[in-house]
N, C-alpha and C positions, 0 to 999 in steps of 0.2 A: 504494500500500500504506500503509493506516495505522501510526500508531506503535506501537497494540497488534498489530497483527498482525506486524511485520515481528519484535517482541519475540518473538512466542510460536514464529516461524519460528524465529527464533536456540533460542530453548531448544530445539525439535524436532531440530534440528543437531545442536547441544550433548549431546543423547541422544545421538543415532544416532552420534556420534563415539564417545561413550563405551561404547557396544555389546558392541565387537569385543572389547576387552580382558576385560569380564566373561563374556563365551560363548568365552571358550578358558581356562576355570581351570588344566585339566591344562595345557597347553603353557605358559601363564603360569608355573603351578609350577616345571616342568619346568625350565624356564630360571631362577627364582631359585635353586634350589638350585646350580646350573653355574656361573651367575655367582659365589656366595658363594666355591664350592672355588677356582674362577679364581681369582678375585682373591687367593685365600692363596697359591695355588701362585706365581703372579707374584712378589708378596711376598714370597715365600720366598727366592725364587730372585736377587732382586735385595737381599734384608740379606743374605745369605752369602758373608760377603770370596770373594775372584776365588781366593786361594791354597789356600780350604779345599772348592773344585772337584771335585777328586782323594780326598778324604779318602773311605773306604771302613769302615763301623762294624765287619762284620768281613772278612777278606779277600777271601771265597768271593762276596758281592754286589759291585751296582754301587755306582758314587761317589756321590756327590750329582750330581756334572755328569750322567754318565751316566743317573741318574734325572731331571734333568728333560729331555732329550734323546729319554728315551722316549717320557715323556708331549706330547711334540711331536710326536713320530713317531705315536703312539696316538691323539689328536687328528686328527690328518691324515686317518687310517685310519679311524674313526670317522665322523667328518662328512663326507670326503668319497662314503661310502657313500650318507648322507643326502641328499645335494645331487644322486648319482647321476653323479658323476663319479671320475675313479679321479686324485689327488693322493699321490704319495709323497715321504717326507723321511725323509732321516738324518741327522738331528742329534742319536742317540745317538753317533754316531762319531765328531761335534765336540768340542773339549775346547777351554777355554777361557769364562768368563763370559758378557763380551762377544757372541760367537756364539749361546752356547745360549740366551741371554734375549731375542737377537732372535729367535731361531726358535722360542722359545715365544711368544711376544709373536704373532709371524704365524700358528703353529697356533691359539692362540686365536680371535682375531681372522677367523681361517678357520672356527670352530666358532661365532663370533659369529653369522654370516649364516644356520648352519644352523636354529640357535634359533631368533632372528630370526624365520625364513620359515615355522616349526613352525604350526600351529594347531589345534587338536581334530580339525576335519574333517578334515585330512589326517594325524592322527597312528597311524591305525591303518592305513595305504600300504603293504604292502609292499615290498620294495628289497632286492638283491641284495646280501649279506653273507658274506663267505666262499664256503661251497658250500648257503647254505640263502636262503630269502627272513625278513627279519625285519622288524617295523614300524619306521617313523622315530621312532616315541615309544620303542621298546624301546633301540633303538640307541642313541639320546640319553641315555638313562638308563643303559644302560652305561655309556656314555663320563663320564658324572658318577661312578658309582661307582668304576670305574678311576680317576679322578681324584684321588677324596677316598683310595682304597686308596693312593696314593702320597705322597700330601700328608701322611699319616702315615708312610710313609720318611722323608720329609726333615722332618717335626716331630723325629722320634728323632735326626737326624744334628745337626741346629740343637740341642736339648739338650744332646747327648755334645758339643759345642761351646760351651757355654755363652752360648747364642743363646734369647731367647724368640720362640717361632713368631708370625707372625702371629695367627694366632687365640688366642693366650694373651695377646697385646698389652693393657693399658686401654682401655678404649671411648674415646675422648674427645666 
């Protein structure tokens, strides 16, 4: 193989690598948007002292802990539709920091793979949700909105604490 040619093989690669990422735009999306809430909600959850866990904005809702315990739980429930497996967690009923930041940490991380494995072609799949069939792209997109729907709970609870949220942070 000449030099020019073994060149123009690499660029042809080079293509064909770069392919996949541009022919799945939705699922691409789909997963920046999850990652961005992810990552506040984590953040959230790990500035907010261990003591102000319990704190409740007003009595009738949950804590803060108990709010990220769901969205752990809500995760689980979500992805693991996805994946087509059936995953349950209560780490709404854990109290304590330590615990709920690992077990959001693992629901993540468990909602990581479902993205992950997402791709256009397979995002319109149906999969067993409840009592109905729904697509893996729909679900996933729930599961980001439930997300961000809660990341705004605990933005309000991190203010009435005189806490700036992540996403209110300086860029650096």
């Amino acid at each position: 193989m000449s030099h020019k040619t073994a060149w123009i093989a690499a660029a042809l690669l080079a293509c064909a690598v770069a392919l996949p990422a541009q022919d799945n735009p939705l699922s691409t999306e789909t997963k920046g948007f999850y990652n961005s809430v992810k990552n506040n909600i984590i953040k959230a959850a790990e500035k907010m002292p261990a003591e102000q866990y319990a704190f409740k904005a007003t009595p009738d809702v949950r804590s803060f802990g108990e709010i990220v315990g769901h969205i752990a739980d809500s995760q689980f429930m979500f992805c693991s539709a996805v994946k087509g497996e059936e995953k349950k967690s209560d780490a709404e009923k854990m109290t304590g920091k330590a615990a709920l930041v690992e077990a959001l940490k693992a629901s993540t991380a468990y909602c990581d793979e479902a993205y992950n494995s997402l791709t256009d072609a397979d995002a319109a799949t149906k999969v067993k949700f409840f009592n109905s069939q729904r697509t893996k792209f729909g679900i996933l997109n729930i599961n980001t909105a439930h997300d961000d729907e809660h990341y705004g709970n605990l933005v309000t609870y991190m203010r009435l604490k005189g806490l700036v949220p992540p996403s209110s942070e300086p860029r650096k």
